[in-house]
Backbone as numpy.savetxt, mean C-alpha at the origin, in Angstrom:
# Nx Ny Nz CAx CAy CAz Cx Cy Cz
1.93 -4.83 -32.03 2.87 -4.58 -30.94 2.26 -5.04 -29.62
2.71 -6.04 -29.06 2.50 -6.36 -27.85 2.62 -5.12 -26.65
1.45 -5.10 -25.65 1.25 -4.20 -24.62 2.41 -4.76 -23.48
3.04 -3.92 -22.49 2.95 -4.66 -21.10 2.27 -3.61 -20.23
1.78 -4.74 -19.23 0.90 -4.54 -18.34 0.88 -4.30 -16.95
0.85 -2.84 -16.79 1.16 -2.62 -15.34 -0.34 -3.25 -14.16
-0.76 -3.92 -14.01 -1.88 -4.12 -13.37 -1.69 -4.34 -11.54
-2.49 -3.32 -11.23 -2.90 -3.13 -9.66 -3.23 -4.02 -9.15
-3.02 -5.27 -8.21 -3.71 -6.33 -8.10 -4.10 -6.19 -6.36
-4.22 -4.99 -6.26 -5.26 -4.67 -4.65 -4.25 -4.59 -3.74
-5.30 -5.11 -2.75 -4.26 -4.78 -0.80 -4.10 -6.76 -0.69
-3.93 -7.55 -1.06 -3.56 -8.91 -1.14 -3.92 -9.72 -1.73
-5.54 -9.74 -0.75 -6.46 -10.95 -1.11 -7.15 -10.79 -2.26
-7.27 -11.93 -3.12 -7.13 -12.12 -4.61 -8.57 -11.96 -4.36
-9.72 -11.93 -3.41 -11.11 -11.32 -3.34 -10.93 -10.07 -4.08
-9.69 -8.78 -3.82 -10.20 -8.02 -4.44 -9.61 -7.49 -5.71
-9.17 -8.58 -6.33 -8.62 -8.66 -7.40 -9.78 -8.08 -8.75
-9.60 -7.09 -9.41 -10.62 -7.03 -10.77 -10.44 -8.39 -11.12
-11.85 -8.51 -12.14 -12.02 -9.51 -12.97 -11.03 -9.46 -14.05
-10.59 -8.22 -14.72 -10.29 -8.11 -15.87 -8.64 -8.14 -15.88
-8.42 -7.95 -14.51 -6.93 -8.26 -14.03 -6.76 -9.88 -13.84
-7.45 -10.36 -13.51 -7.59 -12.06 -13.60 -6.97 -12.41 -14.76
-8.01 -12.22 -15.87 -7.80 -13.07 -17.33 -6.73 -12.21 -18.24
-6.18 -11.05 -17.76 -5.16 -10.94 -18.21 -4.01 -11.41 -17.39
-3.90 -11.98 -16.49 -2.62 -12.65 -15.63 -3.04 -13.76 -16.21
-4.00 -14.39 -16.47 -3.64 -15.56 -16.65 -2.96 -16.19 -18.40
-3.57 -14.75 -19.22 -2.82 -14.80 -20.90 -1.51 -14.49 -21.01
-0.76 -14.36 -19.62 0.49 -13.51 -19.64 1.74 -15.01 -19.60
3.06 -14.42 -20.44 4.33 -15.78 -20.22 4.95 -15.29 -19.55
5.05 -13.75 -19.15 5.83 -13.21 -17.46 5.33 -12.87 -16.88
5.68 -13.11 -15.23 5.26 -12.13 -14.44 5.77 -10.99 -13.44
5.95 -10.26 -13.40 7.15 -9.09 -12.96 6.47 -8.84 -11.68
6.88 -9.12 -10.34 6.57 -8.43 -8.86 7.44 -9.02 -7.88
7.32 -7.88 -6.65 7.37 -8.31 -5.45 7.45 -9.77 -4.81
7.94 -10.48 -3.82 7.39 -11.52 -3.41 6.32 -11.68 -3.14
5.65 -11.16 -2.91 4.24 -10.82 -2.03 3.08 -11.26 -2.95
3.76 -10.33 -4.16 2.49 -10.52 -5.48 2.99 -11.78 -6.32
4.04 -12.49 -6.43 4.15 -13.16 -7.23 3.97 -14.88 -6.57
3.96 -14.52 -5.41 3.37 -15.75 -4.18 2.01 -15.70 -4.69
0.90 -14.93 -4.52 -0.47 -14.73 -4.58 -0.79 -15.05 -5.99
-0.14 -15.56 -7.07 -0.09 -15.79 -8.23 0.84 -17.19 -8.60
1.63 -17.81 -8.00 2.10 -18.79 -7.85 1.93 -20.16 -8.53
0.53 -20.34 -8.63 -0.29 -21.36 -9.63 0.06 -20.69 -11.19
0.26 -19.57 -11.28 0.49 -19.41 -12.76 1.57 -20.32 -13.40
1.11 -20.26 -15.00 2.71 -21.34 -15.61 3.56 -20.22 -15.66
2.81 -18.77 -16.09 3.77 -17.76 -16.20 4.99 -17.91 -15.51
6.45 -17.50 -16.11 7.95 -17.49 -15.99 7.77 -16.20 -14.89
8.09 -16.08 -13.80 8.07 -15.30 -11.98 9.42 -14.34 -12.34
9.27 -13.42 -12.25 10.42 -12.48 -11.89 10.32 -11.42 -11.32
11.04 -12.05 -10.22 11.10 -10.99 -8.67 11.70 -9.11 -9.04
11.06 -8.95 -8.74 11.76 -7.40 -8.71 12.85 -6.98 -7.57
14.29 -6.53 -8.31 15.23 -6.48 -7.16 15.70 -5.10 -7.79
16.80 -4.53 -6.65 17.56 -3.56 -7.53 18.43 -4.33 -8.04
19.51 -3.64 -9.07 18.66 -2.17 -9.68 17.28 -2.44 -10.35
16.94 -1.18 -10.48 15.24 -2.12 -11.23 15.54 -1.66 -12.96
16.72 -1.30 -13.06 17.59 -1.33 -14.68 17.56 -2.82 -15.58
17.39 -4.23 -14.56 17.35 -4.73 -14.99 16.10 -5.71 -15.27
15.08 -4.80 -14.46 13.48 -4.94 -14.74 12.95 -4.50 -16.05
13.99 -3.04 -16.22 13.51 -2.46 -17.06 14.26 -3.18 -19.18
15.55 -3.39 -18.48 16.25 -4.09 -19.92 15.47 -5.46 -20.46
14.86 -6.42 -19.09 14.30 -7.76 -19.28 13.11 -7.03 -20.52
12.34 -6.09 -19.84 11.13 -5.84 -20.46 11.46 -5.24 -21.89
12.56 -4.43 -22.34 12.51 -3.98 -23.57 12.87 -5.01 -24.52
13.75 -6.02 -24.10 14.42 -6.89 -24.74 13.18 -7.97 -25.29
12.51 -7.85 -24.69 11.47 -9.07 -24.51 10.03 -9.29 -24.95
9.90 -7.82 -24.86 7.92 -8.25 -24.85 7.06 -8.07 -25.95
8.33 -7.48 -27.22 7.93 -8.13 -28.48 7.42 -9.72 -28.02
8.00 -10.35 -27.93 8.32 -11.77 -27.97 7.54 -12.78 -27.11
7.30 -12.30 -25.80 6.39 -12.67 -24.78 5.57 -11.35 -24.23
4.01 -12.09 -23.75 3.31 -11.47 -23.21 3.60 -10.87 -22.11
4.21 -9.68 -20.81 4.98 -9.13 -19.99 3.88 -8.58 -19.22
3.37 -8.43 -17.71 2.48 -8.19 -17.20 4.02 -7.55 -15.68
3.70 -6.44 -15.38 4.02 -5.86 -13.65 3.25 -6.14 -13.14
3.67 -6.19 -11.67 2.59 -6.53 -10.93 2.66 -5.13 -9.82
1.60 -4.82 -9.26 2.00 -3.56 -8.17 1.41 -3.87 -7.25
1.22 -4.03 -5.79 0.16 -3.97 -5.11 -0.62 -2.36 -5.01
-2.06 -2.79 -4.84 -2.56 -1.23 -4.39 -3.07 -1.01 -6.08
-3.07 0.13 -6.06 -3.40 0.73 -7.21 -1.77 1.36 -7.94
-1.45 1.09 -9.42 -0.70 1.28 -10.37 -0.07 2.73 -9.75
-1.53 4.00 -9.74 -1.39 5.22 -9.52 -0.88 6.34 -8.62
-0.47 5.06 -6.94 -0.36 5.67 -5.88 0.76 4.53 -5.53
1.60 6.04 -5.57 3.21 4.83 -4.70 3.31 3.52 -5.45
3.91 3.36 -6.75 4.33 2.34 -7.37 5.42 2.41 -8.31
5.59 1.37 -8.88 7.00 1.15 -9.59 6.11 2.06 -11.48
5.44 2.48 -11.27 4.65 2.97 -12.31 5.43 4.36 -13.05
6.09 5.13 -12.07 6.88 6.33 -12.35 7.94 5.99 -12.93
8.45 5.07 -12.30 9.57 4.52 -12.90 9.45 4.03 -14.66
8.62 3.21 -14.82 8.35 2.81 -16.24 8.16 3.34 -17.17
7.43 4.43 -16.73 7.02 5.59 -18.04 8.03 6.27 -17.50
8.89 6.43 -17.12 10.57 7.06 -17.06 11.27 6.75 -18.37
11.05 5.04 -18.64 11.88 4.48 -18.81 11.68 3.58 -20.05
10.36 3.68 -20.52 9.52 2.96 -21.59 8.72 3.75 -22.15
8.19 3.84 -23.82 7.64 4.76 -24.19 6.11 3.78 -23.64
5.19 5.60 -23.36 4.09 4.99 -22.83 3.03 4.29 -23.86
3.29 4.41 -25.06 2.76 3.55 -25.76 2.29 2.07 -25.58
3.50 1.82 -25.25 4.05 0.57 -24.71 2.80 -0.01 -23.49
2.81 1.02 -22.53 2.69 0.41 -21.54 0.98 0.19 -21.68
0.10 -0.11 -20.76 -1.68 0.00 -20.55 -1.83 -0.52 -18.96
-2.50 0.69 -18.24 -2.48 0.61 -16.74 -3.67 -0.51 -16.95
-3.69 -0.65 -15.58 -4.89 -1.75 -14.87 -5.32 -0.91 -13.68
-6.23 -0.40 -13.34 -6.31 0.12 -11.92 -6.31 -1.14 -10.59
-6.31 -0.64 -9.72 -6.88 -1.90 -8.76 -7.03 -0.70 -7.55
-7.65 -2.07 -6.54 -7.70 -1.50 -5.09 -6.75 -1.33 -3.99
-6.57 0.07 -3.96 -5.81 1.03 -2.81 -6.15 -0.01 -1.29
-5.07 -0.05 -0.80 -4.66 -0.79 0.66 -5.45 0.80 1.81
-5.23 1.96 0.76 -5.90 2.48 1.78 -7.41 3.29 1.89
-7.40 2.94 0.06 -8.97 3.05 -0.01 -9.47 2.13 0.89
-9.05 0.49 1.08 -9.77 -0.53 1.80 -9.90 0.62 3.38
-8.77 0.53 3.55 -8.98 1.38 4.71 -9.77 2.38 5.08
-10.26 3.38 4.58 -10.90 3.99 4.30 -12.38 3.49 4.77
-12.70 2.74 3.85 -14.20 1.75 3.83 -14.29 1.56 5.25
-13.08 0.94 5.75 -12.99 -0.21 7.34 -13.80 0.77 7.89
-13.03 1.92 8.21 -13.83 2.89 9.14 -14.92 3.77 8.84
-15.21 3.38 7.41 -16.22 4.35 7.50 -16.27 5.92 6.95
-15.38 6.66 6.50 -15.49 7.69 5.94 -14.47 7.87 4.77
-15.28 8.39 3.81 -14.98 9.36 2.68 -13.10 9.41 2.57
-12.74 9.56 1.02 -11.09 9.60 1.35 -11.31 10.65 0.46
-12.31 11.38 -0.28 -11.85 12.47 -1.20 -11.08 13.71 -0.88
-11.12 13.79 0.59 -10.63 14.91 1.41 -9.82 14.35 2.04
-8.64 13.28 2.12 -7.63 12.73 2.56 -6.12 13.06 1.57
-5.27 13.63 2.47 -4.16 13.91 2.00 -3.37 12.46 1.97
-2.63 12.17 0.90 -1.87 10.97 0.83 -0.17 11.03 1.02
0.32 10.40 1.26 1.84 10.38 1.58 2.56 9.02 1.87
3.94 8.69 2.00 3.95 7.59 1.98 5.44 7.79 2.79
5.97 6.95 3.93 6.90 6.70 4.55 7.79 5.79 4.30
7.15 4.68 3.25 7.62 3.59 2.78 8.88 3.53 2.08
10.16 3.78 2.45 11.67 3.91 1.69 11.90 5.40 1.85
11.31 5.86 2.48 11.77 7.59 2.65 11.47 8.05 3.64
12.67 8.98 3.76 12.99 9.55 5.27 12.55 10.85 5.09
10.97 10.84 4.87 10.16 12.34 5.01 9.40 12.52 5.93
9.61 12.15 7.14 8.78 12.26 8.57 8.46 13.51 8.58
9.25 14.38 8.56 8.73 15.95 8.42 7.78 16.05 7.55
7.72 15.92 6.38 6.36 16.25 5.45 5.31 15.54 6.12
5.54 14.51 6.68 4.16 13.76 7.51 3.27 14.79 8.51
4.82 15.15 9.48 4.50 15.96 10.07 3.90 17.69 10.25
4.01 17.79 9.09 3.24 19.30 8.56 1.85 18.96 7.98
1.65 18.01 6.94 0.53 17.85 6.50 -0.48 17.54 7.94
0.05 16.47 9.13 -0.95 16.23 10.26 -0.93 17.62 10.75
-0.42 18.78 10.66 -0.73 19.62 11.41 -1.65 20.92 10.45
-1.83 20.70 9.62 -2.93 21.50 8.84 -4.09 20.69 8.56
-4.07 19.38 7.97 -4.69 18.53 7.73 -6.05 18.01 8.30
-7.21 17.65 8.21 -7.63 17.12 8.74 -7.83 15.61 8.85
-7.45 15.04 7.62 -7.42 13.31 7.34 -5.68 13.51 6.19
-5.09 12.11 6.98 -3.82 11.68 6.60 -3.91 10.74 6.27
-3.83 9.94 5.16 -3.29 8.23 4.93 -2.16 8.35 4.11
-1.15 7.30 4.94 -0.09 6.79 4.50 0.50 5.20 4.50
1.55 4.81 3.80 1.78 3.60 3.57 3.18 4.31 4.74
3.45 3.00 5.48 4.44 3.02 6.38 5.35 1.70 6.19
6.92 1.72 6.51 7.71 0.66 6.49 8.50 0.30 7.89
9.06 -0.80 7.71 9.80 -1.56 8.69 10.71 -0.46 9.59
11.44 0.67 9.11 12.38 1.52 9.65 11.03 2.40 10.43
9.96 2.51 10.42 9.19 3.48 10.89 7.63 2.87 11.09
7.87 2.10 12.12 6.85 1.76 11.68 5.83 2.38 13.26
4.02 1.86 13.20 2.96 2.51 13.56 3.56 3.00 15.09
4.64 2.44 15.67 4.89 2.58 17.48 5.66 3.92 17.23
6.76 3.76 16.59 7.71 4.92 16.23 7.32 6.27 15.55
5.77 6.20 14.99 5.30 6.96 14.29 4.23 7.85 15.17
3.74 6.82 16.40 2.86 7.85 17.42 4.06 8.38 18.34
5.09 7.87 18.68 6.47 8.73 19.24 6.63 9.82 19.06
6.80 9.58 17.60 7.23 10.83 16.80 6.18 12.37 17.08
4.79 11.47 16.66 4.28 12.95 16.68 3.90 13.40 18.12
4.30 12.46 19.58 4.22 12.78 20.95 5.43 14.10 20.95
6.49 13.81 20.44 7.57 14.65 20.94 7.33 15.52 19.78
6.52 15.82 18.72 5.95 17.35 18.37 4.84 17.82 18.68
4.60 17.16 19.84 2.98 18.03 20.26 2.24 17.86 19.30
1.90 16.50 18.81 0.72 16.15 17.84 0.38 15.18 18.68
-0.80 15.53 19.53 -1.20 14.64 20.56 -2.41 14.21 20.39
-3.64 16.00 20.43 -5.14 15.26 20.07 -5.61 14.89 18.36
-5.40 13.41 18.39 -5.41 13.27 16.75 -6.09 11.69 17.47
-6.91 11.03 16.46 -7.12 9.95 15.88 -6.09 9.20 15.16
-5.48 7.60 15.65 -4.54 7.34 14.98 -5.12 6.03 14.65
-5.22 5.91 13.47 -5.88 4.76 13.16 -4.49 3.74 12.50
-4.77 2.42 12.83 -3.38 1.51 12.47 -4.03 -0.16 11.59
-4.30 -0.23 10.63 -4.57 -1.08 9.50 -3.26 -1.90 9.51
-3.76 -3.36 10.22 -2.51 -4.58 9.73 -3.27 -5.49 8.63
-2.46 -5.71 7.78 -2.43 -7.18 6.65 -4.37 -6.91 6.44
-4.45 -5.93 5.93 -5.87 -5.42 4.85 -6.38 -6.58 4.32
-7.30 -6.88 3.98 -7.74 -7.98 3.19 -7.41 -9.41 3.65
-6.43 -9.87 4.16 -6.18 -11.06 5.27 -6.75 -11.23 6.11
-6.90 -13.02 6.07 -7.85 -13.94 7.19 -7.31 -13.05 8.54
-5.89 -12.76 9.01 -5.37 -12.06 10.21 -5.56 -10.02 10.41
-6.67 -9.77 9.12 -6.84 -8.46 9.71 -6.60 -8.03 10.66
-6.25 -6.73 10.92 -6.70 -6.06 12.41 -6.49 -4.57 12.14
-7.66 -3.99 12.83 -7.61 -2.60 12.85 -7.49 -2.21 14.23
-6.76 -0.64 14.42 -6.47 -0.45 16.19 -6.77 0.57 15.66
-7.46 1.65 17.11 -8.12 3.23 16.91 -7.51 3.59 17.64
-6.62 4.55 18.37 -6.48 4.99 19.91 -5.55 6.10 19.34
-5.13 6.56 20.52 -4.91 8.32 20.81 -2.99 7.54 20.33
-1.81 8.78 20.56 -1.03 8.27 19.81 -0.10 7.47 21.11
-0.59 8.41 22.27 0.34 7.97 23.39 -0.04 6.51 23.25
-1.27 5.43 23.51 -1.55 4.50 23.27 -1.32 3.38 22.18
-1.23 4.21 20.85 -0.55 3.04 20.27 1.01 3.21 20.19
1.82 3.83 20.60 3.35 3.94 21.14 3.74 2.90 21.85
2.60 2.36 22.52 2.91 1.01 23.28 2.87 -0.49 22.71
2.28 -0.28 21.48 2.14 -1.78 20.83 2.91 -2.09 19.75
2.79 -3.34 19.39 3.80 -3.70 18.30 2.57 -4.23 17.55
3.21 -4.20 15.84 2.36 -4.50 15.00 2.99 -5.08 13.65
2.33 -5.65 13.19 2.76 -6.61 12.14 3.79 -5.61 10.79
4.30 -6.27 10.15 4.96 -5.69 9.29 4.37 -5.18 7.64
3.51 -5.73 7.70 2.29 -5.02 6.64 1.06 -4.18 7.28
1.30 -2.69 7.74 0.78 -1.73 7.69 0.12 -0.70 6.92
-0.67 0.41 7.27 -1.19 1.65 6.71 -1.94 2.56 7.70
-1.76 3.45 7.83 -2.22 4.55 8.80 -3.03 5.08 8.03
-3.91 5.86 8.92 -4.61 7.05 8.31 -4.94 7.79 10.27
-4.88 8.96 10.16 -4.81 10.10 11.15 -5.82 11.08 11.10
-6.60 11.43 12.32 -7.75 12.07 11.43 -7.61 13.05 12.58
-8.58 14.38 12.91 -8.16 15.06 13.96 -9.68 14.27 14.60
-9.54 14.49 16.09 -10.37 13.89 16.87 -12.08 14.23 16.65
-13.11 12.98 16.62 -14.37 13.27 15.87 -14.69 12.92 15.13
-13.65 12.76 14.17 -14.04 12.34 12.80 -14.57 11.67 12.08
-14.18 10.36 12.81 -15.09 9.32 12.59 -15.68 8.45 14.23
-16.76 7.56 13.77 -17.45 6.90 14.58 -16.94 5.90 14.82
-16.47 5.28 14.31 -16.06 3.71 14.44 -14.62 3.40 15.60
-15.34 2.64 16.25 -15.13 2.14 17.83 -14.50 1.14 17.50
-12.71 1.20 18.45 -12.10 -0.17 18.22 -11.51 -0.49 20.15
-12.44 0.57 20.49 -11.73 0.18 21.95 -11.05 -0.77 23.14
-12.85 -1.95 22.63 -12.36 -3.27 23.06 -10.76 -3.51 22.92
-10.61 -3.98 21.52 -9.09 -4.79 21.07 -8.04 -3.61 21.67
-8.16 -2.17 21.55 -7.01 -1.80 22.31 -6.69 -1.97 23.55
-7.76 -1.81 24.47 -7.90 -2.31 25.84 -6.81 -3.59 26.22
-7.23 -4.40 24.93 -7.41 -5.71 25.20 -5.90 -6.01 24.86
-5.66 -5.29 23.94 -3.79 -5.32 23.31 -2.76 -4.12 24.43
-3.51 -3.68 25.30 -2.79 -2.88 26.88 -2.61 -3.30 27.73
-3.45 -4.63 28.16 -3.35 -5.51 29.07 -4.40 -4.76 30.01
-5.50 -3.49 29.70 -6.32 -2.92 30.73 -7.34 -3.98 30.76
């Protein structure tokens, strides 16, 4: 019985791609993702299929099929956190399936600055309108990382917690992870309320102290001070 393969293929750059996720993309005759991931894979001969809604018909392609052909998902990040992964074992016996781990967009994050994520609460803004749960966890919490989207994104998100009196916090703002165009911004929330930022994001929120790592210059420098 042929496996399919949910495999994690990181925060972009195919640097942090596992090895073992390699040579199984490359034994595979489909490939199931995002634009994002199936661009970054592009050279494959593998047959490309975009993931759209409904994802009913992600899921019929794959039962119909993978007797027959080798079937690989693609997720960014890790399989385990915020992915189309819930969905599958919804929807496929898990027999079927065999994870791949990969690297978290906000483990990378994590690293950038410098401290520990074992004590980081996770959450995700990305297609859901749970600003409130954001907003309770930053207020008990001491470290927050979340994945953020286009409807909410890092300006609208230090707004937000200005007009609940979530003021002294660390707001850390991660653009395009792993890309030649990185950029990381540190500043208080009133400060990044003022900037605009690319459309591939990740936050993490820490209470003030927490960490060491100095991004002052570039905010300065993105204020016009």
């Amino acid at each position: 019985m042929n496996k399919v393969y949910v495999l994690g293929i990181g925060p972009g750059s195919r640097d942090y791609l596992l090895n073992k996720t390699e040579k199984i993309i490359e034994k595979m005759d489909v490939l199931i993702g995002g634009s994002r991931a199936l661009e970054t894979f592009a050279e494959e001969k593998a047959k490309k299929i975009k993931i759209t809604l409904p994802l009913s018909k992600i899921k019929n392609y794959i039962l119909d099929n993978y007797q027959q052909q080798k079937i690989a998902v693609l997720v960014s990040g890790d399989p385990g956190l915020y992915s189309l992964l819930n969905y599958l074992k919804r929807e496929i016996e898990v027999d079927i399936l065999e994870i791949i781990p990969g690297i978290s967009s906000l483990q990378l994050a994590a690293s950038r600055i410098q401290i520990s994520w074992n004590d980081m609460r996770i959450t995700s803004l990305h297609g859901k309108d749970n600003k409130e749960e954001l907003l309770a966890l930053l207020k008990k919490e001491v470290k927050v990382g979340f994945f953020t989207d286009n409807k909410f994104p890092p300006a609208k998100i230090a707004e937000y917690l200005l007009k609940n009196k979530v003021e002294d916090k660390t707001v850390c703002v991660f653009e395009n992870l792993s890309y030649p165009d990185e950029k990381i911004t540190v500043g208080r929330a009133a400060e990044i309320k003022k900037l605009s930022f690319s459309k591939l994001t990740v936050m993490i929120i820490l209470d003030r102290g927490k960490i060491n790592f100095k991004q002052r210059g570039d905010l300065d420098e993105r204020m016009g001070s």
